[in-house]
C-alpha positions in Angstrom: -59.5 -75.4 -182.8 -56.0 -75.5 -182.9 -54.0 -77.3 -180.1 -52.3 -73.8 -179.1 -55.5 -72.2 -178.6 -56.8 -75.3 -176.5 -54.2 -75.0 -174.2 -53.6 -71.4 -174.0 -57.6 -71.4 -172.9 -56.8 -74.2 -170.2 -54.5 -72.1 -168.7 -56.7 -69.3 -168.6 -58.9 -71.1 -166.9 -56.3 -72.9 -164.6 -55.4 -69.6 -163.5 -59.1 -68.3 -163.1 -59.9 -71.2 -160.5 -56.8 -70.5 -158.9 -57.5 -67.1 -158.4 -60.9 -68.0 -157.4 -59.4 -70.2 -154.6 -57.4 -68.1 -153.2 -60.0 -65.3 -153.1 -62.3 -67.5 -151.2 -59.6 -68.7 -148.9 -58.9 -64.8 -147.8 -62.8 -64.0 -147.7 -64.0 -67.1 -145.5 -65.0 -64.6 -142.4 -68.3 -64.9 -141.6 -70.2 -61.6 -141.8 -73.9 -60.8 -140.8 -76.0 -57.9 -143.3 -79.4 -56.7 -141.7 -81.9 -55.3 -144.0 -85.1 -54.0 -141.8 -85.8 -57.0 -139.3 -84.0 -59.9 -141.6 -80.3 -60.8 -140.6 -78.4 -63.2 -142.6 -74.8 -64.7 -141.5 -72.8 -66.4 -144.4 -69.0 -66.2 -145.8 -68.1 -62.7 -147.0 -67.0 -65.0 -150.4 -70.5 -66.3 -150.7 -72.1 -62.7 -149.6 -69.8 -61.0 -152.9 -70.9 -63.7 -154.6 -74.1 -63.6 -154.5 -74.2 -59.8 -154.9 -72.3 -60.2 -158.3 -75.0 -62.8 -159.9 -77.8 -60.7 -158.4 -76.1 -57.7 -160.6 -75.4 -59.5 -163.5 -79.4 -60.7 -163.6 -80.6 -57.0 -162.8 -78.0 -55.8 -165.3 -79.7 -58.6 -167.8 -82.9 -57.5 -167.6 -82.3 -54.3 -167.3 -80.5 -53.9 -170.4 -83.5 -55.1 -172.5 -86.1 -52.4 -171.3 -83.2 -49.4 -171.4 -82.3 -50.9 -175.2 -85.7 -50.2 -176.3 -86.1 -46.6 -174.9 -83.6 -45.7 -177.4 
């Protein structure tokens, strides 16, 4: 790789942690979600979190068993 590429990708990636900082500082509210007679409290950041990976995994496995149907 060339040395332009290397660093243009660092500071994408500077950038991307950056942006993930900050959005974690603005989201550090603790938040409860209820689902029947469970309650969980945690960071709103960590609650989005989580919810993204969980998508990404359903999204994952999901794409296998729709690609065949075709």
């Amino acid at each position: 790789m060339a040395k332009s590429a290397l660093r243009s990708r660092l500071i994408t990636i500077v950038i991307v942690l950056i942006l993930v900082v900050i959005f974690i500082l603005q989201n550090a509210q603790t938040v409860s979600v209820q689902l029947f007679f469970w309650e969980i409290s945690t960071s709103r950041a960590l609650m989005i979190f989580t919810i993204l990976i969980a998508g990404i995994v359903v999204g994952w496995f999901g794409r296998g068993s729709w690609g065949r149907r075709r």
